[in-house]
C-alpha positions as protocol buffer text, in pm:
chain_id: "A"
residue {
  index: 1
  type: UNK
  ca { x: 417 y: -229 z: 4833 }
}
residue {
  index: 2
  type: UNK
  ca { x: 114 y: -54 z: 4911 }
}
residue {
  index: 3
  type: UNK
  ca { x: -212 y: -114 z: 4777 }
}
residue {
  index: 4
  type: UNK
  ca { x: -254 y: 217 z: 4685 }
}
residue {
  index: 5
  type: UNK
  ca { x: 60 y: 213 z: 4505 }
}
residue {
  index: 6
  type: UNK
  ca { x: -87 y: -110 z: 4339 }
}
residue {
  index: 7
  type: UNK
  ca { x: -398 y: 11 z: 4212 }
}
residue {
  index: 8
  type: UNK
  ca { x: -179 y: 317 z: 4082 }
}
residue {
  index: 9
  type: UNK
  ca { x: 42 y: 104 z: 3905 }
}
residue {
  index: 10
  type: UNK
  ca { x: -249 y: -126 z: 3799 }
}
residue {
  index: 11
  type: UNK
  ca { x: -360 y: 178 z: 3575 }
}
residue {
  index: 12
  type: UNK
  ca { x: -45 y: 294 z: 3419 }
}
residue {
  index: 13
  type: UNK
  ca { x: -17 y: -103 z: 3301 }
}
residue {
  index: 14
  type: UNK
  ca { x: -394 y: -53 z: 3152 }
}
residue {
  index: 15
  type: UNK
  ca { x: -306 y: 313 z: 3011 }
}
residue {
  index: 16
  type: UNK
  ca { x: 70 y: 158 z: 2876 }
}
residue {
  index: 17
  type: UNK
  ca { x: -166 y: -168 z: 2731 }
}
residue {
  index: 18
  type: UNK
  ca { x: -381 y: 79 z: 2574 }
}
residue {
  index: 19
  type: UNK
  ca { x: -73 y: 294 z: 2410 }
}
residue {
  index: 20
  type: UNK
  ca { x: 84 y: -34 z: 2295 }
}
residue {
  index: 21
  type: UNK
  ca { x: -325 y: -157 z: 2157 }
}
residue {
  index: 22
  type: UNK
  ca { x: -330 y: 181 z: 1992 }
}
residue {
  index: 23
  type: UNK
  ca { x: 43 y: 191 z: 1813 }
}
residue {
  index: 24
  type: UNK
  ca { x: -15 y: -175 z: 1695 }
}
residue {
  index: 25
  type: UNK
  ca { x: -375 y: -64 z: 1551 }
}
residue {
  index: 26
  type: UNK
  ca { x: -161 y: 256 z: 1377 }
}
residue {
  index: 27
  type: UNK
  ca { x: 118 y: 11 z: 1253 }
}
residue {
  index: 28
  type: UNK
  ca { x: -165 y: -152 z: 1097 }
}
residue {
  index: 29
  type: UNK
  ca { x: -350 y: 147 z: 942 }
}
residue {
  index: 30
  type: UNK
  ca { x: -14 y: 222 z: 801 }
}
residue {
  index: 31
  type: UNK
  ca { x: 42 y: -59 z: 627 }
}
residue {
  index: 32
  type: UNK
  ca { x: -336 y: -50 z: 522 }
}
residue {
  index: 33
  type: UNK
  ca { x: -246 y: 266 z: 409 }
}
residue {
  index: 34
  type: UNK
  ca { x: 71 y: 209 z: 200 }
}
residue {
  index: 35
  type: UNK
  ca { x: -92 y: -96 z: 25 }
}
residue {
  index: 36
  type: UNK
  ca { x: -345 y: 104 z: -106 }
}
residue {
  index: 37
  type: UNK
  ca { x: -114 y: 362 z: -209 }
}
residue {
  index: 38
  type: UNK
  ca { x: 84 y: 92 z: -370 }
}
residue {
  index: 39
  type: UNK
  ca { x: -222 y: -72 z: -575 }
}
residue {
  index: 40
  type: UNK
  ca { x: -327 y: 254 z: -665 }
}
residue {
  index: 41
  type: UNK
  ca { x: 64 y: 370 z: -800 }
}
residue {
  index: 42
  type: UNK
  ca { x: -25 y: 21 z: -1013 }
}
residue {
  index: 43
  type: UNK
  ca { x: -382 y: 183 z: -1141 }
}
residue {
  index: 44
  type: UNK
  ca { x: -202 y: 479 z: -1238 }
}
residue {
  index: 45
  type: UNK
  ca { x: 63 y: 336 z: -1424 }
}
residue {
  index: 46
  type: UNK
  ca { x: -183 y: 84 z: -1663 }
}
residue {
  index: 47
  type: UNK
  ca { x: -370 y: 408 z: -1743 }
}
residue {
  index: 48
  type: UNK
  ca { x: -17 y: 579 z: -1792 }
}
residue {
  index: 49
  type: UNK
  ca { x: 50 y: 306 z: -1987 }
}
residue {
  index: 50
  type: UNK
  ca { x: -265 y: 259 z: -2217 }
}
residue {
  index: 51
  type: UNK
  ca { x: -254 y: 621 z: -2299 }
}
residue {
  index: 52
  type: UNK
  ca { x: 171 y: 579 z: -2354 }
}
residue {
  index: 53
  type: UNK
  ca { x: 79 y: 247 z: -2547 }
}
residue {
  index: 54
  type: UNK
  ca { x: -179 y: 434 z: -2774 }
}
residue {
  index: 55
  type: UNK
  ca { x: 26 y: 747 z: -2864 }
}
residue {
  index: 56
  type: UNK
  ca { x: 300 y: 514 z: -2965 }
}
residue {
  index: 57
  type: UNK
  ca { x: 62 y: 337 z: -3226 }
}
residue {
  index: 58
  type: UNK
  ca { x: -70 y: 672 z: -3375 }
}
residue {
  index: 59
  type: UNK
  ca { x: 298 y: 821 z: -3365 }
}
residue {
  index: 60
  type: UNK
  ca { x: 361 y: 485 z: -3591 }
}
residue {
  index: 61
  type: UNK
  ca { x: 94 y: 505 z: -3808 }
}
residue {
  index: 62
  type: UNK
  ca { x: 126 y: 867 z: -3877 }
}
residue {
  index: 63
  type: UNK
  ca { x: 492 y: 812 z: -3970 }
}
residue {
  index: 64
  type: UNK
  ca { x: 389 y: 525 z: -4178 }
}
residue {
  index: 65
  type: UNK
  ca { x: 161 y: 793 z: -4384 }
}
residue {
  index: 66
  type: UNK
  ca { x: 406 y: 996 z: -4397 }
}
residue {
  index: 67
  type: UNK
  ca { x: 602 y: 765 z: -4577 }
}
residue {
  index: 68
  type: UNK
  ca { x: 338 y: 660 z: -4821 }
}
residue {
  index: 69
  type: UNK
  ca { x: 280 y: 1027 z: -4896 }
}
residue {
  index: 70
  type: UNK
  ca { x: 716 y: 1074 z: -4963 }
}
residue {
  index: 71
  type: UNK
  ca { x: 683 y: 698 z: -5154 }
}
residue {
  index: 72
  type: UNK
  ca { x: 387 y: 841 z: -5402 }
}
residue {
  index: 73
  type: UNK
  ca { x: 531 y: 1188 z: -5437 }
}
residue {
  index: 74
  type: UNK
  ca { x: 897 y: 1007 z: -5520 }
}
residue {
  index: 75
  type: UNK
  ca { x: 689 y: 780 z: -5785 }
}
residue {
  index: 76
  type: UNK
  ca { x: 509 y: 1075 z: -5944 }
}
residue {
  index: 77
  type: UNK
  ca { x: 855 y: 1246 z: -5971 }
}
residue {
  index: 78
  type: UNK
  ca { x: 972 y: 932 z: -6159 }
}
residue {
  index: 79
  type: UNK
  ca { x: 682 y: 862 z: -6371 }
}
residue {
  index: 80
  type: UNK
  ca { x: 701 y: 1236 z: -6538 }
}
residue {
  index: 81
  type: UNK
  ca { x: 1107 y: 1162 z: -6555 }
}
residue {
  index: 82
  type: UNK
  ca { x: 1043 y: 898 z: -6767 }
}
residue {
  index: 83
  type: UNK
  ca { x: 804 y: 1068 z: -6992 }
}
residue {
  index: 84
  type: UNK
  ca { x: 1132 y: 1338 z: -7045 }
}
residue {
  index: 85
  type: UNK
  ca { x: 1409 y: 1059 z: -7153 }
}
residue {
  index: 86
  type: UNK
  ca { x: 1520 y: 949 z: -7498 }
}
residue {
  index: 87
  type: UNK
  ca { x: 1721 y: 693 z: -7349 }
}
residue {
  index: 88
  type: UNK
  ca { x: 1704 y: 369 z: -7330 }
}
residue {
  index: 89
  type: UNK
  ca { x: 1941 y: 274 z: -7020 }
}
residue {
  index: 90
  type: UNK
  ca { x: 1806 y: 586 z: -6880 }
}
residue {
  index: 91
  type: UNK
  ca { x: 1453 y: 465 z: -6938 }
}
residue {
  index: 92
  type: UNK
  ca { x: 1518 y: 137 z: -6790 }
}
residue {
  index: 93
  type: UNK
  ca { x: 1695 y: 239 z: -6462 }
}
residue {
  index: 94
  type: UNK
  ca { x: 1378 y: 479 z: -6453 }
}
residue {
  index: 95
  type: UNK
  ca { x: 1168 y: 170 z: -6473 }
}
residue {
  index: 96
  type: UNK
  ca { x: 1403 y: 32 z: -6206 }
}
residue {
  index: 97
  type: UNK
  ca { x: 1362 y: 296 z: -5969 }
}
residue {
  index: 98
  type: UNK
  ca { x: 955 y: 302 z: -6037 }
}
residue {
  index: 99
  type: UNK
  ca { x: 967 y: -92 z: -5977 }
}
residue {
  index: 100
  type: UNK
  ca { x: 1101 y: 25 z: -5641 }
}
residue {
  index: 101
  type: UNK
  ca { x: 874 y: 309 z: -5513 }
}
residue {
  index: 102
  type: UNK
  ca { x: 588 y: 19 z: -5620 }
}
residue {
  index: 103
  type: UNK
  ca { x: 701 y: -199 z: -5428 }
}
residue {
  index: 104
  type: UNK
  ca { x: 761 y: -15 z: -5123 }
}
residue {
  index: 105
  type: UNK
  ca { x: 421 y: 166 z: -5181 }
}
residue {
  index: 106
  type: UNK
  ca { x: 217 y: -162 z: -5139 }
}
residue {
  index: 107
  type: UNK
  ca { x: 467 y: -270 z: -4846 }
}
residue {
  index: 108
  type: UNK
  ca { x: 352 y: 64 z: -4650 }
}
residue {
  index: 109
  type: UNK
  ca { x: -14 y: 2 z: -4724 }
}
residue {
  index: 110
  type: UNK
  ca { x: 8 y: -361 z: -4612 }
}
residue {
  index: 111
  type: UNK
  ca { x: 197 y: -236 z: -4298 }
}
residue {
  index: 112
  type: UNK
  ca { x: -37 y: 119 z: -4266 }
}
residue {
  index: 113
  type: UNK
  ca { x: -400 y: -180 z: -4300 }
}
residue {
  index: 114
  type: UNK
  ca { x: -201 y: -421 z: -4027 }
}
residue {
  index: 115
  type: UNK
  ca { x: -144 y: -122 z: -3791 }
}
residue {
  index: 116
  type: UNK
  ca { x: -475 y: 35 z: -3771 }
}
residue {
  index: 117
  type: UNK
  ca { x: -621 y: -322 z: -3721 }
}
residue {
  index: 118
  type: UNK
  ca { x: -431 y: -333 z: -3414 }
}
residue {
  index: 119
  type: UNK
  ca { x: -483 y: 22 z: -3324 }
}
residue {
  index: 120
  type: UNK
  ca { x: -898 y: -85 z: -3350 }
}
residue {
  index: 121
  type: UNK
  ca { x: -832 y: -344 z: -3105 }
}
residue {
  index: 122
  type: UNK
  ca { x: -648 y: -207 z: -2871 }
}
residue {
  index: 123
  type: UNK
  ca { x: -889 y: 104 z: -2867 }
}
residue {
  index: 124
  type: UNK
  ca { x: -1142 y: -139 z: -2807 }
}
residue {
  index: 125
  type: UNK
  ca { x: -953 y: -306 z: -2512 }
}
residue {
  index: 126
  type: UNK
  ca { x: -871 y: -6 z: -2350 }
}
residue {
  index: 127
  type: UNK
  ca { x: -1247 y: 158 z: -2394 }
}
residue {
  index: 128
  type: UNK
  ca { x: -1342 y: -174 z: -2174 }
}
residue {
  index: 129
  type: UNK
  ca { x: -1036 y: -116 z: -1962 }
}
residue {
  index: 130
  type: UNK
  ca { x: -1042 y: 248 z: -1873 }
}
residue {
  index: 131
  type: UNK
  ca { x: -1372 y: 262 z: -1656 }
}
residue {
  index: 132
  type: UNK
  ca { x: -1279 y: -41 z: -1447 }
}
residue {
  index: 133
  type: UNK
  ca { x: -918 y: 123 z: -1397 }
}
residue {
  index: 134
  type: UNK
  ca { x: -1086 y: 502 z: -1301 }
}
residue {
  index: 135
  type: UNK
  ca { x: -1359 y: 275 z: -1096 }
}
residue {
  index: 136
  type: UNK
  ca { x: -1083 y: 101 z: -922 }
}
residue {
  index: 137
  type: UNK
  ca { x: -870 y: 484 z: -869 }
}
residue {
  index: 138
  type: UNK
  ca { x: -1159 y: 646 z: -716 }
}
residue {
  index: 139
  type: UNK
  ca { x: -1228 y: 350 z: -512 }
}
residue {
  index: 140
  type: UNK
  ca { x: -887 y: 342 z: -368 }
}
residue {
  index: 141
  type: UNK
  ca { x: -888 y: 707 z: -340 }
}
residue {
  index: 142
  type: UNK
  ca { x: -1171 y: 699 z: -84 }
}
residue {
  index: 143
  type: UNK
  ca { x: -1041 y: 404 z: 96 }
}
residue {
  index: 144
  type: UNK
  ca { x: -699 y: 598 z: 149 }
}
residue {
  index: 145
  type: UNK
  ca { x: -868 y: 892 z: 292 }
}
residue {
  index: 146
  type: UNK
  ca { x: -1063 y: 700 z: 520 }
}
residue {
  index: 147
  type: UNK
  ca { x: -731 y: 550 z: 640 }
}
residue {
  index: 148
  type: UNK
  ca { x: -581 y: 879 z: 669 }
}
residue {
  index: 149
  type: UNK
  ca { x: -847 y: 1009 z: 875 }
}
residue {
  index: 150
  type: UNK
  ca { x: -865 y: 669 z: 1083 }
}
residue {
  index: 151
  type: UNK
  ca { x: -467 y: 723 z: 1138 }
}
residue {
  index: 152
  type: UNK
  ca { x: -509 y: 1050 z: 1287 }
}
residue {
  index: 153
  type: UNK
  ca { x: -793 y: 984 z: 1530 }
}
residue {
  index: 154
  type: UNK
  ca { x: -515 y: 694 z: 1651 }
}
residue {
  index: 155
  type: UNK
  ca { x: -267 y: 955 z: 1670 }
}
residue {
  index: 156
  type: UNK
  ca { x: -450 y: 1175 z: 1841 }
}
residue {
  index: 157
  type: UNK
  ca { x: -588 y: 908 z: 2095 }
}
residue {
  index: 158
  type: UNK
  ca { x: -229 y: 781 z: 2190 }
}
residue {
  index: 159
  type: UNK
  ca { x: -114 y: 1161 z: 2181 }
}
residue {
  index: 160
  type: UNK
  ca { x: -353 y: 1208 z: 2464 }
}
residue {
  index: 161
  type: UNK
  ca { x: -337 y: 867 z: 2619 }
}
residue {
  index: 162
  type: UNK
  ca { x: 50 y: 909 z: 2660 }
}
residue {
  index: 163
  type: UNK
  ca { x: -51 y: 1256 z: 2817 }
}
residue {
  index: 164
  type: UNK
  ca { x: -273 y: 1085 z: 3021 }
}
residue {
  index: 165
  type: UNK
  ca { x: -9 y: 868 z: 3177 }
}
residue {
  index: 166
  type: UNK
  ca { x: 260 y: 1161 z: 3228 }
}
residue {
  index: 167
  type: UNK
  ca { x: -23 y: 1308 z: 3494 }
}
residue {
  index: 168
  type: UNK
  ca { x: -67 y: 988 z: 3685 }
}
residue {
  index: 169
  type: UNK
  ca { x: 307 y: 879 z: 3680 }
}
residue {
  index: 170
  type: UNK
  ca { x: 349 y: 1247 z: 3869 }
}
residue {
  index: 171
  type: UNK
  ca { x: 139 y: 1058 z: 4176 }
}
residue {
  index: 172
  type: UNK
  ca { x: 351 y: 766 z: 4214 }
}
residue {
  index: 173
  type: UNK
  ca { x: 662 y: 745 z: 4452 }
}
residue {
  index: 174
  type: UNK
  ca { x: 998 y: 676 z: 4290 }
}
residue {
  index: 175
  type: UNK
  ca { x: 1069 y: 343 z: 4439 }
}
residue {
  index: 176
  type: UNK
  ca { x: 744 y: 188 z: 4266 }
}
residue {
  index: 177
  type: UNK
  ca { x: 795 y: 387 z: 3970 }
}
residue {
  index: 178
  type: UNK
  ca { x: 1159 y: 211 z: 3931 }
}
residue {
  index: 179
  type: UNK
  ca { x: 1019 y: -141 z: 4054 }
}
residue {
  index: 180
  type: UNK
  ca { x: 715 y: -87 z: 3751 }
}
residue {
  index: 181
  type: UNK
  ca { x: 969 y: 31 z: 3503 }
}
residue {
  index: 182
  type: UNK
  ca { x: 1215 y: -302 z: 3586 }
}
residue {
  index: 183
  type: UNK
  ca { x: 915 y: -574 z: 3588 }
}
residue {
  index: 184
  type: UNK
  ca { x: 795 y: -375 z: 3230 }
}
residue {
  index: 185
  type: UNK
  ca { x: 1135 y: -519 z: 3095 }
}
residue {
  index: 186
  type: UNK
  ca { x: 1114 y: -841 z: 3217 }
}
residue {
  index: 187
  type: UNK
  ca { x: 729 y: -908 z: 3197 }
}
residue {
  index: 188
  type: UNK
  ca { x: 609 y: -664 z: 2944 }
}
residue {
  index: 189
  type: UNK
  ca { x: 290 y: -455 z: 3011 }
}
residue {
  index: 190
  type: UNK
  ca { x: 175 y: -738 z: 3186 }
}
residue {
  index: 191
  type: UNK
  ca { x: 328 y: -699 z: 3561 }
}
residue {
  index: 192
  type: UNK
  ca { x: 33 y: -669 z: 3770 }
}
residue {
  index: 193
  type: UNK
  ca { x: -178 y: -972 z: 3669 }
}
residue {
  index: 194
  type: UNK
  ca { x: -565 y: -1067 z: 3754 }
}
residue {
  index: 195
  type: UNK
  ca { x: -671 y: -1472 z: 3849 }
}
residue {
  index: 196
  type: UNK
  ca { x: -898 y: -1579 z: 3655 }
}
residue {
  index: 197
  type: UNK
  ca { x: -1016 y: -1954 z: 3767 }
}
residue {
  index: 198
  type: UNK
  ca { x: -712 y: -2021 z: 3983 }
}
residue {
  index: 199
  type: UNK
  ca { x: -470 y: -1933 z: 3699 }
}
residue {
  index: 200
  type: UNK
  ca { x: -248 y: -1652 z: 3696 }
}
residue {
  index: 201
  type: UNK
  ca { x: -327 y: -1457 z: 3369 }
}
residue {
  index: 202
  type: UNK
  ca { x: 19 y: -1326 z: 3326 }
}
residue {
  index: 203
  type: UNK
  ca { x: 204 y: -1673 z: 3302 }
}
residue {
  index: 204
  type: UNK
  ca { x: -65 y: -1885 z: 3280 }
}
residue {
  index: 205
  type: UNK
  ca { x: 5 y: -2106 z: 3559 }
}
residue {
  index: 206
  type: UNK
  ca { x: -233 y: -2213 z: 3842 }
}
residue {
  index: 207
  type: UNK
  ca { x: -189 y: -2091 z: 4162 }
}
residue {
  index: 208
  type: UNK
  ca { x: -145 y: -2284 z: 4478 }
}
residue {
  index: 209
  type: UNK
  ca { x: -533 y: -2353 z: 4624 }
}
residue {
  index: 210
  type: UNK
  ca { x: -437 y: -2194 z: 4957 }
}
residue {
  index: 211
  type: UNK
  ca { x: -303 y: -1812 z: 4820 }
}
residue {
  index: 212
  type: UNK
  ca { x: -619 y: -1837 z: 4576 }
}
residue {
  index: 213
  type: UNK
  ca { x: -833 y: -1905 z: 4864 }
}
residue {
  index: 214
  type: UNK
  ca { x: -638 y: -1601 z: 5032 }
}
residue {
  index: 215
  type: UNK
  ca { x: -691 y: -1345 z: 4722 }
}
residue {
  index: 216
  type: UNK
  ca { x: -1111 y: -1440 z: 4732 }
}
residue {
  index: 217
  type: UNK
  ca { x: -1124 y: -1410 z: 5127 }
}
residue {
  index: 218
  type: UNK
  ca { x: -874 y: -1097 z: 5202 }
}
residue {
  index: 219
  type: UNK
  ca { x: -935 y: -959 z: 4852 }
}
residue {
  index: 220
  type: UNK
  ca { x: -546 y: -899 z: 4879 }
}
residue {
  index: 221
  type: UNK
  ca { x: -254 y: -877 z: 4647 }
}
residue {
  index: 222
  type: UNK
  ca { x: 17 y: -1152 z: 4647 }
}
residue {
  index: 223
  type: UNK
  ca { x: 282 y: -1228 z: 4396 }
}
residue {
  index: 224
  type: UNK
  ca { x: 254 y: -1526 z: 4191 }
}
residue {
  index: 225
  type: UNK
  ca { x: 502 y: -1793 z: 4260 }
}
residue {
  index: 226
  type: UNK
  ca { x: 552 y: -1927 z: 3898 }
}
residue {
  index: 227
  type: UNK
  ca { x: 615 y: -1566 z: 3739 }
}
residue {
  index: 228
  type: UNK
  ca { x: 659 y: -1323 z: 4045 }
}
residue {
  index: 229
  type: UNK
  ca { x: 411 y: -1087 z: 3864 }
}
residue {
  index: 230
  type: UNK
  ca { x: 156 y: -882 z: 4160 }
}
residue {
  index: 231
  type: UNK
  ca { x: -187 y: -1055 z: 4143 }
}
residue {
  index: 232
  type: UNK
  ca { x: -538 y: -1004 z: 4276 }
}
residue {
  index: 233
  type: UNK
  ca { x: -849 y: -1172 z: 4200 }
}
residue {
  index: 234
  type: UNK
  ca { x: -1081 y: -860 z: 4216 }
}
residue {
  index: 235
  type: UNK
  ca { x: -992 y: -526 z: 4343 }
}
């Protein structure tokens, strides 16, 4: 193969190392990305969640009053009952029934003083909580923007780098063209490979002294007999 045909080749390997440099650096912005996104879904739902936590207590505690207020009207109703009956049995399942509403009265204010402890405390942990959560949201916010914007200067740099390639394949014959392609599959976007103190950076095996001696004297380019990849030592 010609040398020119080398040195043409030699740049669609750097321009194809530089596309596959550039999609693993996008794969990785990506992920970047979606972790973010992830552990900011998880900010989101402990605010959700505070805010879901602390309507359910008041939605509780409001009911509870609610049944206080029923339990006292329902006692009031009794009491003036028994101030109307000349009956004894009557009086005493009165009594009964007033028994009850007394009981269940100081049952709801027990319950009604237990849940607004608990609705103090958990106000308390969430007032500490919220700031650090909104910190943490706006915080991830940013970073995810920043990784947006970094993903699409990548996209845009292997949108023209991949342009850049479909000009210069345009100048290479077919027959090196098809060799390139073949040696991509079997070598990767390694195939034309620099030496680099007698070793062969492709495989990573030394060279014979005598065809190293020949790539620093002719400045030439041989294949390597461990891999078969094209080498040079400077061109």
């Amino acid at each position: 193969m010609r040398r020119e045909e080398i040195l043409r080749l030699l740049k669609i390997q750097e321009i194809d190392q530089e596309i596959e440099r550039l999609e693993r650096h996008l794969r990785k912005v990506r992920e970047e990305r979606e972790r973010r996104e992830r552990e900011l879904a998880g900010v989101c739902e402990e605010e959700t969640s505070l805010e879901r936590k602390e309507a359910e207590l008041t939605g509780k505690l409001r009911s509870l009053r609610e049944k206080l207020s029923e339990e006292e009207d329902l006692l009031e109703k009794t009491e003036r009952r028994m101030l109307a009956v000349r009956k004894d049995h009557e009086y005493r399942a009165l009594l009964r029934e007033k028994a009850k509403h007394e009981d269940t009265i100081l049952k709801l204010f027990y319950d009604i003083e237990d849940l607004e402890r608990k609705i103090s405390e958990f106000r308390e942990e969430a007032e500490r909580r919220y700031p650090l959560l909104k910190r943490k949201a706006e915080e991830l916010r940013e970073e995810i923007e920043e990784l947006i914007d970094e993903e699409n200067t990548v996209i845009n740099r292997l949108k023209n780098t991949k342009e850049d390639r479909e000009k210069l394949i345009e100048s290479i014959d077919e027959a090196s063209l098809r060799f390139y392609n073949e040696a991509k599959g079997r070598f990767g976007t390694t195939i034309i490979a620099k030496i680099e103190e007698g070793v062969c950076t492709g495989c990573g095996m030394k060279i014979p002294d005598v065809l190293f001696s020949k790539l620093v004297r002719e400045n030439s380019i041989e294949r390597c007999p461990s891999c078969g990849r094209y080498i040079y030592y400077r061109l």
